[in-house]
C-alpha positions as CSV (number, residue, x, y, z in Angstrom):
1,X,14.5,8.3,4.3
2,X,12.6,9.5,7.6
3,X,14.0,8.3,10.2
4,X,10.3,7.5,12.3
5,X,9.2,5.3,9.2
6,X,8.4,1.5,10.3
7,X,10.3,-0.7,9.6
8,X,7.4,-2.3,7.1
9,X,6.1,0.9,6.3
10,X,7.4,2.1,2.4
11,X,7.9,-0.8,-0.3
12,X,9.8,-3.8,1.6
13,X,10.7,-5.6,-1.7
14,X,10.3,-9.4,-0.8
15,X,13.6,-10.3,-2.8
16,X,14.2,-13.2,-4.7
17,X,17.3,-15.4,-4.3
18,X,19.4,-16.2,-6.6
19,X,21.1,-19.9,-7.4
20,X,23.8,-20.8,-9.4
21,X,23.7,-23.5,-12.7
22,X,24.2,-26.2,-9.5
23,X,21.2,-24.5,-7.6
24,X,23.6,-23.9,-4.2
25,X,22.9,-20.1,-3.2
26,X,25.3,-17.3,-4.8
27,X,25.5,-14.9,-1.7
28,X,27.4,-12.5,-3.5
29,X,24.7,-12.0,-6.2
30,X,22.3,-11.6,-3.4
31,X,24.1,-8.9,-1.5
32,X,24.4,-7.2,-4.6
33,X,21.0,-7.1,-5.2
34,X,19.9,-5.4,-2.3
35,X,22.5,-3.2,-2.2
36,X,21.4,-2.0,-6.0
37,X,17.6,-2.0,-4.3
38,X,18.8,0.2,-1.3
39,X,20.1,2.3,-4.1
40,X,17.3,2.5,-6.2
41,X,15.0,4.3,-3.8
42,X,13.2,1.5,-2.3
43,X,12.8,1.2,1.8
44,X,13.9,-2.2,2.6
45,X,13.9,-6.1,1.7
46,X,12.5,-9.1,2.9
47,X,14.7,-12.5,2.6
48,X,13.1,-15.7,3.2
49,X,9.5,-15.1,1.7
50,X,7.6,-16.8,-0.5
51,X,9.7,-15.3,-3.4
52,X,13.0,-16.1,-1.7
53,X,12.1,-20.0,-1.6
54,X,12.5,-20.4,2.2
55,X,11.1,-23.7,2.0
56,X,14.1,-25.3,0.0
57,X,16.7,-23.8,1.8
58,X,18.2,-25.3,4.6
59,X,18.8,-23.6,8.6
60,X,21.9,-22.8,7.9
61,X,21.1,-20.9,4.5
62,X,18.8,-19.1,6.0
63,X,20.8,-17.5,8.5
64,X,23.3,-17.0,6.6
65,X,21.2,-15.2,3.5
66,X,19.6,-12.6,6.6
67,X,23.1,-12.0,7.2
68,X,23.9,-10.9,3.7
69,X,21.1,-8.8,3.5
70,X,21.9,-6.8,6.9
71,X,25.5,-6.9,5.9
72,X,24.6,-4.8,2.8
73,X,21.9,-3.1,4.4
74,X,22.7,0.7,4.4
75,X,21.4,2.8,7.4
76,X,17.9,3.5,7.6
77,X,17.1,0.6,5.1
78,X,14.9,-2.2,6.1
79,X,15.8,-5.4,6.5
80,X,12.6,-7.6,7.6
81,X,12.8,-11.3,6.8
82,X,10.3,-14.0,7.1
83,X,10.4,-16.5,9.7
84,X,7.7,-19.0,8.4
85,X,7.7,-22.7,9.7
86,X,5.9,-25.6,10.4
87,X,6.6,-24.9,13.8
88,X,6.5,-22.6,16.4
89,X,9.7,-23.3,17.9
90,X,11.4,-23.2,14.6
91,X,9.9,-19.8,13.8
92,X,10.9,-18.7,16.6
93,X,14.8,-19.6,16.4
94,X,14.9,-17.8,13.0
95,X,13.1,-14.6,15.3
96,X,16.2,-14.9,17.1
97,X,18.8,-15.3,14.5
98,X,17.1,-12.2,12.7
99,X,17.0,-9.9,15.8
100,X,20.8,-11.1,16.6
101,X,22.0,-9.9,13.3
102,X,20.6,-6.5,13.7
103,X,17.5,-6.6,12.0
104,X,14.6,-4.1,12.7
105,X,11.8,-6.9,12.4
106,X,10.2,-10.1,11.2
107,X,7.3,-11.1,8.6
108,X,5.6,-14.4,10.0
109,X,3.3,-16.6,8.5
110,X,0.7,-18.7,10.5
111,X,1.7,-22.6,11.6
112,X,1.4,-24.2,8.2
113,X,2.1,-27.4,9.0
114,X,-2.0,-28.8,9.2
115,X,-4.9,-26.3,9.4
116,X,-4.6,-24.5,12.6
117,X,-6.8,-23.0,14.5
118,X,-7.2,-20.0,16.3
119,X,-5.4,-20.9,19.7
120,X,-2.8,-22.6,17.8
121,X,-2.2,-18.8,15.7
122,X,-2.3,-17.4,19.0
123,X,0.2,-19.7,20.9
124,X,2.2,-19.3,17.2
125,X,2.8,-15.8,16.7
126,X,3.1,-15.3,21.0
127,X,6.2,-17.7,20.3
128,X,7.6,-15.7,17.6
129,X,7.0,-12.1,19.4
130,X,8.5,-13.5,22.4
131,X,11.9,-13.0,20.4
132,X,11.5,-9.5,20.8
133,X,11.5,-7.8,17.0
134,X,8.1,-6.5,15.9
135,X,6.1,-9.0,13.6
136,X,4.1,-8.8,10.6
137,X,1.8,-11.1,10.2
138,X,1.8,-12.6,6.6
139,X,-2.2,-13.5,5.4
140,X,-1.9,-15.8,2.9
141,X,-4.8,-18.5,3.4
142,X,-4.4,-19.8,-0.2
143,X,-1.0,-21.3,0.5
144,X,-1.1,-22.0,4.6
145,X,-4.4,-23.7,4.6
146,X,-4.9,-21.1,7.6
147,X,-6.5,-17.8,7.4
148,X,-5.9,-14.9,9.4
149,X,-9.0,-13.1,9.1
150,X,-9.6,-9.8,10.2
151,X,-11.7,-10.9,13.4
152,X,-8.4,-13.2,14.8
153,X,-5.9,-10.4,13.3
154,X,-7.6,-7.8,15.3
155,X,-7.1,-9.5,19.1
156,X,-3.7,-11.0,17.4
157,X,-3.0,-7.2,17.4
158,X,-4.9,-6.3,20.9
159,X,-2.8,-8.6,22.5
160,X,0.9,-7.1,21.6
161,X,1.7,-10.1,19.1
162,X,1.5,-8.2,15.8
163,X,2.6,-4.6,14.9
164,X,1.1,-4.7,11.2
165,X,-0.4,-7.6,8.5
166,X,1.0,-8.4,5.0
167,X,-2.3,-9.0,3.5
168,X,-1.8,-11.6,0.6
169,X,-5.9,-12.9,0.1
170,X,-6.6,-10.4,-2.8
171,X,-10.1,-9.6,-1.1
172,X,-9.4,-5.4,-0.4
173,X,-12.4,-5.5,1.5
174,X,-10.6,-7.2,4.1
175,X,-8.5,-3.5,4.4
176,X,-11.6,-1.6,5.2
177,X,-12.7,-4.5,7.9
178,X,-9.3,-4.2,9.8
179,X,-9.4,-0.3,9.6
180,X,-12.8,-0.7,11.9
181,X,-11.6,-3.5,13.8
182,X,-8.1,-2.7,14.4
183,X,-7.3,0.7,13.5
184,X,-3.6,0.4,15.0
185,X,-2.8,-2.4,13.4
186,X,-0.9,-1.4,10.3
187,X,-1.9,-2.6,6.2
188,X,0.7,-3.2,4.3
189,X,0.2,-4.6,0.6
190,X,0.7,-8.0,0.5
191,X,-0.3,-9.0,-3.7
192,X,1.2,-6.4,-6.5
193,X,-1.6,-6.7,-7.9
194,X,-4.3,-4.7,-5.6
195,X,-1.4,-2.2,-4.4
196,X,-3.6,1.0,-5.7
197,X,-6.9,-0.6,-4.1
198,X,-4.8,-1.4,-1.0
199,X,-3.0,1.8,-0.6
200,X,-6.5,3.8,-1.1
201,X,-7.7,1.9,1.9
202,X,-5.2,2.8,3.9
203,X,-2.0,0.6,3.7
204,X,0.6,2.1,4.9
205,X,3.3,-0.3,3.5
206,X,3.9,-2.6,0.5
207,X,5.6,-5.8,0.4
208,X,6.6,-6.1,-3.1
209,X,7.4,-9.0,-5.8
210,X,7.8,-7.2,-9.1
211,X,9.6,-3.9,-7.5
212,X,13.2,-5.9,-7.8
213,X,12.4,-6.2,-11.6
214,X,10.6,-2.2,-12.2
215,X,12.6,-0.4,-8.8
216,X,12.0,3.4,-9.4
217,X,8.2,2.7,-11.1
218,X,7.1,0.5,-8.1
219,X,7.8,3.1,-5.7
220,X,6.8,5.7,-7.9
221,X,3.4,4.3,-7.9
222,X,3.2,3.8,-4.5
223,X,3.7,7.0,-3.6
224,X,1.5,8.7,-5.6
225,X,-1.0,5.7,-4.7
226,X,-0.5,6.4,-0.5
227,X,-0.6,10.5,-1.7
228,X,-3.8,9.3,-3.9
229,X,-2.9,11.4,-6.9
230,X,-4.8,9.2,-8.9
231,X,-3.8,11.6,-12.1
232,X,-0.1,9.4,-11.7
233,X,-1.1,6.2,-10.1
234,X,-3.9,4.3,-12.3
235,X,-2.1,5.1,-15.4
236,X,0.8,3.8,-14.4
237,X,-1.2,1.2,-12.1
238,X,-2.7,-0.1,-15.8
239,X,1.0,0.1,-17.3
240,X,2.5,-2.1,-15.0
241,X,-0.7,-4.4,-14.1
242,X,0.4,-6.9,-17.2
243,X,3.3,-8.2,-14.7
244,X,1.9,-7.1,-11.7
245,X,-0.5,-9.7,-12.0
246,X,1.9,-12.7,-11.8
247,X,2.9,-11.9,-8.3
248,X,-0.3,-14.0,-7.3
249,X,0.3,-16.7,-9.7
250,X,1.2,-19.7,-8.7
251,X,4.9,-19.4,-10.8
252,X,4.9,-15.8,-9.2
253,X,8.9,-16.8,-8.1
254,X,10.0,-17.8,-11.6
255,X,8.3,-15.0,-13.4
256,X,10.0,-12.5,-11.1
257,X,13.2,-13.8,-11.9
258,X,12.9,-14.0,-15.9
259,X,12.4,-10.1,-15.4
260,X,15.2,-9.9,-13.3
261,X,17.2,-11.5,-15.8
262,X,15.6,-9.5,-18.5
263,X,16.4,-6.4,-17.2
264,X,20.5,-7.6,-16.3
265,X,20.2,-8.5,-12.6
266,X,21.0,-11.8,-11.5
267,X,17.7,-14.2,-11.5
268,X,18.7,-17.8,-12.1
269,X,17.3,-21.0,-11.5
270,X,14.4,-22.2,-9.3
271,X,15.1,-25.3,-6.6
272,X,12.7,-28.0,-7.0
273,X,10.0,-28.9,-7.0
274,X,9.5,-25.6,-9.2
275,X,10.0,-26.3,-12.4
276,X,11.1,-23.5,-14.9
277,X,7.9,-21.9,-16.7
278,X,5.4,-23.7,-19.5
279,X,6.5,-22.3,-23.1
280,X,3.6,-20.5,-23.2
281,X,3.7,-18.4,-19.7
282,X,7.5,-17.8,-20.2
283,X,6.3,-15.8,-23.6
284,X,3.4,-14.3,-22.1
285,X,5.8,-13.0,-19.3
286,X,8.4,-12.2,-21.9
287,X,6.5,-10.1,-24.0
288,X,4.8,-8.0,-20.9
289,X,8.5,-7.2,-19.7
290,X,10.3,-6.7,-22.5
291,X,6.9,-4.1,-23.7
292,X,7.5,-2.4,-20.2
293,X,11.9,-2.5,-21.3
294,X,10.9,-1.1,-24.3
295,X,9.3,1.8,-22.9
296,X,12.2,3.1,-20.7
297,X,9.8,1.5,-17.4
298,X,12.4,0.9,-14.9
């Protein structure tokens, strides 16, 4: 692993977490998990996302699952968590909390509380970088009700607040408009799903869903999609697409974790309000794993 890499730069797999039958969090599952990641090949994790149901788990839970992660963290391996919240002050204390356990830095998502605007993104992620870590900004206008288009991203970026942007709006032009607007400003892959578009236009990192299900063929099309040896990627890009694709799905979290559980890592249950998947997504998901298990895809 090269020791000048960013911390976001590689695949930063944007872990799930995993609850027991009475839905309280089973740390020791999660530890193992990125510790079988880190072994794998992969760069680094990301607790706390979207996929890691931050928004059920409580301060304290939180804290402690960026702990676990750093705790089985080897050297070198990135551990990057999110810090959304529906305010600034509270994003900022979980800044703090992941820059005093030793993390290298932080993923943030715009105040999602109402539908900001732009001085309120400003004052936002200025609160957040004020922690001292290096923040990602996480796009994801769907969701937030706030978008962080590449006009505000750009002076976001000209004003120290941002080192790089987890683009999550599924529109790869965006990538092109932020290389001319802000061409320090690093593009990482936010959706699995536009990873070969992304990296083509110049991503330099990839914050993945589906690479804690499909480890070594996630970062084996990464690679040849950042090298763009289109010869390896788009086949494999077209192999893996079929579960790809749920990463921007709306039961993204609890398709994930029927692969994990497919594939004998620890998935589990979702916290409510999600509710475990329809009968007739959970086979559609099924059958697009179990094809890819059944092909030695791992």
């Amino acid at each position: 692993m090269a020791h000048d890499r960013r911390p976001w730069h590689g695949v930063v797999v944007a872990t799930s977490l995993p609850f027991r039958r009475d839905l309280s969090v089973d740390y020791g599952a999660y530890g193992e998990s990125v510790a079988w990641l880190a072994e794998q090949g992969v760069h680094g994790v990301a607790p706390n996302g979207s996929l890691g149901e931050y928004q059920t788990l409580t301060d304290e839970e939180r804290d402690r699952v960026v702990r676990t992660a750093v705790a089985h963290a080897p050297e070198g391996f990135t551990v990057m968590p999110g810090v959304g919240a529906y305010g600034a002050m509270e994003a900022k204390r979980h800044a703090q909390v992941a820059r005093d356990a030793g993390c290298q830095a932080v993923m943030c998502l715009p105040p999602n509380g109402h539908r900001a605007g732009d001085g309120a993104v400003l004052e936002h992620f200025a609160m957040v970088a004020s922690a001292g870590l290096p923040v990602t900004a996480y796009n994801n206008p769907v969701d937030t009700r706030v978008d962080l288009r590449p006009e505000l991203l750009a002076k976001l970026h000209a004003e120290g607040l941002i080192a790089g942007v987890k683009e999550f709006s599924g529109d790869v032009r965006r990538c092109y408009a932020l290389r001319e607007l802000a061409p320090g400003l690093d593009l990482v892959a936010g959706t699995d799903d536009t990873l070969l578009e992304a990296a083509l236009a110049g991503a330099r990192g990839w914050v993945a869903g589906y690479a804690q299900v499909f480890p070594r063929a996630c970062l084996a099309l990464y690679e040849a999609a950042l090298a763009g040896d289109l010869d390896t990627a788009l086949p494999l890009y077209r192999r893996l697409h079929p579960v790809l694709r749920w990463d921007s799905r709306t039961e993204f979290v609890q398709a994930v974790k029927l692969g994990q559980e497919m594939t004998g890592r620890p998935g589990g249950p979702c916290r409510p309000p999600r509710q475990p998947l329809a009968p007739e997504a959970e086979a559609v998901v099924r059958a697009a794993t179990r094809a890819l298990v059944d092909a030695g895809v791992r």
